[in-house]
N, CA, C and O atoms as a GROMACS GRO file, in nm:
protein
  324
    1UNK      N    1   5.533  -6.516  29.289
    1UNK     CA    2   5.542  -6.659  29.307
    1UNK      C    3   5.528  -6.692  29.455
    1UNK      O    4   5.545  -6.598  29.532
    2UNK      N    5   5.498  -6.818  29.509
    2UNK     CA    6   5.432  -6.851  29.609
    2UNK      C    7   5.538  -6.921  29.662
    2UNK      O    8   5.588  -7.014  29.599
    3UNK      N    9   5.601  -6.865  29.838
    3UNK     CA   10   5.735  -6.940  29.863
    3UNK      C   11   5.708  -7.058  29.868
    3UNK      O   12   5.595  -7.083  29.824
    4UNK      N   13   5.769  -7.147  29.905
    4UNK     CA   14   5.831  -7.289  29.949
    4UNK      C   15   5.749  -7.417  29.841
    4UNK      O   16   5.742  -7.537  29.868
    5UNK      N   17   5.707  -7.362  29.744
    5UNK     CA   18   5.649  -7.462  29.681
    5UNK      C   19   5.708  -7.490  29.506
    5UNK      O   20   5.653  -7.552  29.415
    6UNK      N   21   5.850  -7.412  29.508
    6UNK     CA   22   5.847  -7.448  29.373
    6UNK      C   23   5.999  -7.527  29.395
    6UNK      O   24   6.049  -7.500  29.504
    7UNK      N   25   6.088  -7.631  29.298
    7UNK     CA   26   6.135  -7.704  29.334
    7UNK      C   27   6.293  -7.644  29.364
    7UNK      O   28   6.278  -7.528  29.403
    8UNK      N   29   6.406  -7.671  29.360
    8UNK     CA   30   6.524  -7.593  29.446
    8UNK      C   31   6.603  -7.650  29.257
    8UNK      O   32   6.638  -7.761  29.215
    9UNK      N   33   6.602  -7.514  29.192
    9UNK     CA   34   6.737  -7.544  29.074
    9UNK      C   35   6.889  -7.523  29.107
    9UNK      O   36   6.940  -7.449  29.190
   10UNK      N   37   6.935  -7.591  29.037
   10UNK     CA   38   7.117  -7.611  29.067
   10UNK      C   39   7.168  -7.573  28.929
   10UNK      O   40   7.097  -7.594  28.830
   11UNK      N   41   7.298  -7.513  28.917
   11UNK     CA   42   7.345  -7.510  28.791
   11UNK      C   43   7.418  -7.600  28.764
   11UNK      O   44   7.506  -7.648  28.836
   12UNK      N   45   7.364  -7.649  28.580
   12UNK     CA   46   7.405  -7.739  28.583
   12UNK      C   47   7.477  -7.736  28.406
   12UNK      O   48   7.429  -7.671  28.312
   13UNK      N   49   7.621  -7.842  28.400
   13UNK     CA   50   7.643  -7.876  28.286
   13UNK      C   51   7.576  -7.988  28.226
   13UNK      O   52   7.575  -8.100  28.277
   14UNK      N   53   7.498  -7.944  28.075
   14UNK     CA   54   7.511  -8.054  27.993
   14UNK      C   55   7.572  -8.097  27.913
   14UNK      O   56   7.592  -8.022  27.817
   15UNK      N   57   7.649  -8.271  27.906
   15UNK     CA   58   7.715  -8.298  27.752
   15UNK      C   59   7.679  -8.435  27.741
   15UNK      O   60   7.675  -8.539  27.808
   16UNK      N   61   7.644  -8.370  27.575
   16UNK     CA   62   7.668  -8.471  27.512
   16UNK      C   63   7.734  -8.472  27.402
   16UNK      O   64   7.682  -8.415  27.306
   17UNK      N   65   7.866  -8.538  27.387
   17UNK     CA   66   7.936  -8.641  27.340
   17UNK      C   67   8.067  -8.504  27.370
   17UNK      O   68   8.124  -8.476  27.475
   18UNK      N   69   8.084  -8.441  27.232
   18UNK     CA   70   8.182  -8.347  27.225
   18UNK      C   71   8.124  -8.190  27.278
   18UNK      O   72   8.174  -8.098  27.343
   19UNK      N   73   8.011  -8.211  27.219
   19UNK     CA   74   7.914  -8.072  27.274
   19UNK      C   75   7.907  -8.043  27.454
   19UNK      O   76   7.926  -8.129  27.540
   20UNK      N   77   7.874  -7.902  27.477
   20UNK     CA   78   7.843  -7.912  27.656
   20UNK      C   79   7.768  -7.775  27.619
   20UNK      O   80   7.764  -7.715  27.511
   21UNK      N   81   7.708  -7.744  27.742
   21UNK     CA   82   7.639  -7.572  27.729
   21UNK      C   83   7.560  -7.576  27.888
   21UNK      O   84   7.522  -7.688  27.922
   22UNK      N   85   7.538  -7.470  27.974
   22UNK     CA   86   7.555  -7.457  28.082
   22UNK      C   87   7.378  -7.439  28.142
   22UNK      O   88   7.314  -7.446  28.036
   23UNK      N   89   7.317  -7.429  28.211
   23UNK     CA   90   7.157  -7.420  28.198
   23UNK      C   91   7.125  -7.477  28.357
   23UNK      O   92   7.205  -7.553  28.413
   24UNK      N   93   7.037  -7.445  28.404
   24UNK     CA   94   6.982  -7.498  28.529
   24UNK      C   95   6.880  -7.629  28.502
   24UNK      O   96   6.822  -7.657  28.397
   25UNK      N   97   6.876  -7.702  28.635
   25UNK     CA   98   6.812  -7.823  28.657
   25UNK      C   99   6.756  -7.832  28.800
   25UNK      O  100   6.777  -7.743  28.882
   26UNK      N  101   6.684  -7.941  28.826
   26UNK     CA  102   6.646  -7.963  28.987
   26UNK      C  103   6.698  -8.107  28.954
   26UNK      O  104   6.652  -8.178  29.044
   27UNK      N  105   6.766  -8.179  28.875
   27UNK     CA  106   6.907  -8.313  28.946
   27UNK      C  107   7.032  -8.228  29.007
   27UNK      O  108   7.074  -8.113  28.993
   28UNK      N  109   7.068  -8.336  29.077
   28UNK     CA  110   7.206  -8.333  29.087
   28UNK      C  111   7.282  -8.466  29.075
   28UNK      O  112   7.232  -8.576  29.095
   29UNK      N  113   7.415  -8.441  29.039
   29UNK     CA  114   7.484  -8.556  29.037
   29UNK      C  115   7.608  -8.559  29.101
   29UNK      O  116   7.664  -8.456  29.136
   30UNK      N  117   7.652  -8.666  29.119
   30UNK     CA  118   7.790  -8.708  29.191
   30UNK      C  119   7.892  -8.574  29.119
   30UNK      O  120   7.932  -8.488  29.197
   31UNK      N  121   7.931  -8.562  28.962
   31UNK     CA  122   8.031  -8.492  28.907
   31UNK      C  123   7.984  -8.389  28.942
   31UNK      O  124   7.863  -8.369  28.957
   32UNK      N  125   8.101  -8.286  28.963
   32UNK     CA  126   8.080  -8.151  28.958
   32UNK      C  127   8.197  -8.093  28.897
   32UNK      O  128   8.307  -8.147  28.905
   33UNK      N  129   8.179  -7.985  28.836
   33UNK     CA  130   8.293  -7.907  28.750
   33UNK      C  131   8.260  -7.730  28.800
   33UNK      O  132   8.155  -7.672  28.828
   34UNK      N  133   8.409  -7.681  28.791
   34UNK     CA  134   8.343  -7.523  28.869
   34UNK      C  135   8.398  -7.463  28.700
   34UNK      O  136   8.488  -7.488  28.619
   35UNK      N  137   8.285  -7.377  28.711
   35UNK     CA  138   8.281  -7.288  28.538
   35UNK      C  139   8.275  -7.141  28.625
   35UNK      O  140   8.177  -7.100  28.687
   36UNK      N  141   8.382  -7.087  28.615
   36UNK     CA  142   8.389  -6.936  28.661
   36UNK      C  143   8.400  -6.938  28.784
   36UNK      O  144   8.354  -6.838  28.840
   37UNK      N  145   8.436  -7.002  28.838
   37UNK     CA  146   8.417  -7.025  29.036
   37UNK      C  147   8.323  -7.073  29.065
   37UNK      O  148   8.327  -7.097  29.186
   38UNK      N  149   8.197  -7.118  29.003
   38UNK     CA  150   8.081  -7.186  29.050
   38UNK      C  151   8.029  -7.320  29.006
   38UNK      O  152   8.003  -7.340  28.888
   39UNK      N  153   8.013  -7.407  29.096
   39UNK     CA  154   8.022  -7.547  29.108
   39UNK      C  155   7.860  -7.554  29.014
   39UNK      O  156   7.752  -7.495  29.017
   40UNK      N  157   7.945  -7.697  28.909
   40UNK     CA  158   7.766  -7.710  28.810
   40UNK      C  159   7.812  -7.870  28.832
   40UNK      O  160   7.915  -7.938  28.826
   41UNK      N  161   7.691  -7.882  28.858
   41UNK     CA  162   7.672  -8.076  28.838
   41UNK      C  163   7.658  -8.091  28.678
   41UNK      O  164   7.586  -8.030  28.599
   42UNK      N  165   7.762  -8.203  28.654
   42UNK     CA  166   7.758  -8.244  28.495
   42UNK      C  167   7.632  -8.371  28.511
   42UNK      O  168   7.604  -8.447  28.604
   43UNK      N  169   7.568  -8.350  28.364
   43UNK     CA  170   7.472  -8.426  28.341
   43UNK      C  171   7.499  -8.463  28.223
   43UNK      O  172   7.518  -8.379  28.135
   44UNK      N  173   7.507  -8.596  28.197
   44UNK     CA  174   7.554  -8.636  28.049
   44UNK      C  175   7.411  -8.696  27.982
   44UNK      O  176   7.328  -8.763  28.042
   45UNK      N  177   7.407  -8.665  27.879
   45UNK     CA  178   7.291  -8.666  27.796
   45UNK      C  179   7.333  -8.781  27.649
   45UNK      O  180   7.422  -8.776  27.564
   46UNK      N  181   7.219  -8.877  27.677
   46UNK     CA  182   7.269  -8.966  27.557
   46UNK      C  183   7.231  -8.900  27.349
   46UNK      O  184   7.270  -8.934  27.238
   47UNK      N  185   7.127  -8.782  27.414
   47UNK     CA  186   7.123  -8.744  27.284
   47UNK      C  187   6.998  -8.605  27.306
   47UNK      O  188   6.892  -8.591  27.368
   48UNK      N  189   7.092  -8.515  27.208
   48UNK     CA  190   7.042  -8.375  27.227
   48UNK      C  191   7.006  -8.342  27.107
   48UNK      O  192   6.993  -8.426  27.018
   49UNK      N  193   6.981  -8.181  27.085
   49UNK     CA  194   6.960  -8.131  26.936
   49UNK      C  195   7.088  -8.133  26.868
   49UNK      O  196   7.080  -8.153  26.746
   50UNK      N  197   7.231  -8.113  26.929
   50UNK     CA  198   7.326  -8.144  26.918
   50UNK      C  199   7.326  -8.294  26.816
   50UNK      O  200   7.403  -8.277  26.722
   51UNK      N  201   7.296  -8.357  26.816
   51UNK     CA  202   7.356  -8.494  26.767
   51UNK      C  203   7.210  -8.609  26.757
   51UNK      O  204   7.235  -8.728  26.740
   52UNK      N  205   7.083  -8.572  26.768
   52UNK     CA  206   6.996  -8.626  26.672
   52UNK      C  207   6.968  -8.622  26.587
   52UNK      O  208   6.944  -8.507  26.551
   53UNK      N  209   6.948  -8.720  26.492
   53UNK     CA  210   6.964  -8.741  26.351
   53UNK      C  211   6.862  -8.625  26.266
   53UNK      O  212   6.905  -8.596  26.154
   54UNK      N  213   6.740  -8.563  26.307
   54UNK     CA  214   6.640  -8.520  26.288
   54UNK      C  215   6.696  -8.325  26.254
   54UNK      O  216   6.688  -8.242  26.164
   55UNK      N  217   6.756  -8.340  26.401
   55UNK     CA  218   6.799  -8.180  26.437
   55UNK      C  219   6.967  -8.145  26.325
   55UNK      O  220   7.004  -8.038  26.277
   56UNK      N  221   7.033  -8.287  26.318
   56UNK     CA  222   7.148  -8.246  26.242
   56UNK      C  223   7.119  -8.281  26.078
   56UNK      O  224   7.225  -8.274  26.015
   57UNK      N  225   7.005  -8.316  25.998
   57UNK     CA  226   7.019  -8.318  25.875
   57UNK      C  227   7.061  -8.478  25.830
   57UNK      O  228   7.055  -8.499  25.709
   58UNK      N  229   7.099  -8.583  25.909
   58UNK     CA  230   7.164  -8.709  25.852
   58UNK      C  231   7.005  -8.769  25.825
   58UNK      O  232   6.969  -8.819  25.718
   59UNK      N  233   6.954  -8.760  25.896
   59UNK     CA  234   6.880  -8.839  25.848
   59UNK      C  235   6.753  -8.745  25.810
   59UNK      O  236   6.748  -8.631  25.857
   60UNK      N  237   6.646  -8.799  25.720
   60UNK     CA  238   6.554  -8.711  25.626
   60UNK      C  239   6.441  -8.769  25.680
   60UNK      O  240   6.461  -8.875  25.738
   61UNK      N  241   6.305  -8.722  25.676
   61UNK     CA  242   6.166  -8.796  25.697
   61UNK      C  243   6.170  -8.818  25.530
   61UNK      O  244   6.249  -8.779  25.443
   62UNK      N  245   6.055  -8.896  25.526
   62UNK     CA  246   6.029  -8.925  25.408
   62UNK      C  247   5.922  -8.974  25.393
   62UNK      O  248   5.888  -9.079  25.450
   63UNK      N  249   5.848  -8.909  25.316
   63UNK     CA  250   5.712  -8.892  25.301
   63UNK      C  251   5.644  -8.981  25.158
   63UNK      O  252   5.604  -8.913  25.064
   64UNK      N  253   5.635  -9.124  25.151
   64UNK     CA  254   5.638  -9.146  25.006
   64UNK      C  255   5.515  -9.076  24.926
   64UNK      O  256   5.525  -9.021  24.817
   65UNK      N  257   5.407  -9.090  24.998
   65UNK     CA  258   5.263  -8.993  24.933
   65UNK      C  259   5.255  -8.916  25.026
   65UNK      O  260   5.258  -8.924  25.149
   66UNK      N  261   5.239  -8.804  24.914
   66UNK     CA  262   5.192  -8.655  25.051
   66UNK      C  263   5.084  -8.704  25.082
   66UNK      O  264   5.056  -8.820  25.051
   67UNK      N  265   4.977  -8.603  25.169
   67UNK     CA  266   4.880  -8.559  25.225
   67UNK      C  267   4.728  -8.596  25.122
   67UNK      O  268   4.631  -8.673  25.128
   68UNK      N  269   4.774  -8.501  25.041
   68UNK     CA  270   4.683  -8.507  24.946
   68UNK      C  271   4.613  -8.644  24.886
   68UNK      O  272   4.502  -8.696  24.874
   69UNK      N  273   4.813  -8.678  24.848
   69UNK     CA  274   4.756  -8.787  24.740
   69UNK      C  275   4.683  -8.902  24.860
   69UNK      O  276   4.569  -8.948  24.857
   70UNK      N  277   4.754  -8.919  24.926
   70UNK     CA  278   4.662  -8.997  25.055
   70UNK      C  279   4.506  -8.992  25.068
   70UNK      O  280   4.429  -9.088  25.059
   71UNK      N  281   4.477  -8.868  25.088
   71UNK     CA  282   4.339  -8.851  25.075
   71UNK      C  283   4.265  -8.876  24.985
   71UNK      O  284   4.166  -8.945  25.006
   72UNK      N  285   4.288  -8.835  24.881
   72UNK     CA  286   4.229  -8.885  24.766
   72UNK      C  287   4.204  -9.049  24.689
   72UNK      O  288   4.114  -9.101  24.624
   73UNK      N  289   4.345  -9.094  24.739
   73UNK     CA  290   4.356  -9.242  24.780
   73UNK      C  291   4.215  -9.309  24.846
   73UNK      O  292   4.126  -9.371  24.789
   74UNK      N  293   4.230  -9.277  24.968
   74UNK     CA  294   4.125  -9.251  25.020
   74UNK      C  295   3.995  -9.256  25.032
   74UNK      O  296   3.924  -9.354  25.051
   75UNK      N  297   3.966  -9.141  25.018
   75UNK     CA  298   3.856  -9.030  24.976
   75UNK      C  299   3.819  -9.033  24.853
   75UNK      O  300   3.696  -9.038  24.854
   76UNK      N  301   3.881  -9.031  24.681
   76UNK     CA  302   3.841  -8.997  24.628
   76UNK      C  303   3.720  -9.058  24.526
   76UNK      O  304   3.636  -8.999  24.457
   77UNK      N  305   3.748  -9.198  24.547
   77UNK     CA  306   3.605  -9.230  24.491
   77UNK      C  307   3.471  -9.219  24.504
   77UNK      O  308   3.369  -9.236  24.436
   78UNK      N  309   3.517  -9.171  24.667
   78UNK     CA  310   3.348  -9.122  24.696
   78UNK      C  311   3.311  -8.962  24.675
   78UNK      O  312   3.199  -8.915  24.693
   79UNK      N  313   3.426  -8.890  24.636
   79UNK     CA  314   3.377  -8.767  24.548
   79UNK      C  315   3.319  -8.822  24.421
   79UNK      O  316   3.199  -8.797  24.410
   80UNK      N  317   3.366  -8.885  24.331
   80UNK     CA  318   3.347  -8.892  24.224
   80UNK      C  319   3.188  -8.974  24.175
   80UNK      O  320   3.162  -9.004  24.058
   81UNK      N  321   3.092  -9.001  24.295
   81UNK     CA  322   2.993  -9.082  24.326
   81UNK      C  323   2.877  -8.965  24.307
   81UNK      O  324   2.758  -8.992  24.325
   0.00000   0.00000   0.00000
């Protein structure tokens, strides 16, 4: 890697809501919390895999016509030509 050109990471906490988990960043913020003797800037996150509706199961996609029937929708009268 090529010195002085890549950006300066800090360790950092993320939480959101009840959740937290520890990971590097290039922010910093005002809070800091020391985890093992070493200072992490907290970064609060309004929404993670933690607690989006998508990643936790509350909420479903929903697909009323698949793929298919779409296409054929579609498409299919001009097969049938």
């Amino acid at each position: 890697m090529k010195e002085g050109i890549h950006p300066t990471l800090y360790p950092v906490i993320f939480v959101d809501g009840e959740h937290e988990w520890t990971g590097t960043s290039t922010t910093k913020t005002a809070n800091v919390r020391s985890v093992n003797g070493v200072d992490h800037y907290v970064i609060n996150c309004e929404i993670s895999a933690f607690s989006h509706p998508f990643y936790t199961g509350q909420k479903k996609l929903v697909d009323t016509a698949g793929r298919v029937e779409k296409f054929m929708r579609r498409y299919g009268n001009q097969a049938k030509k």
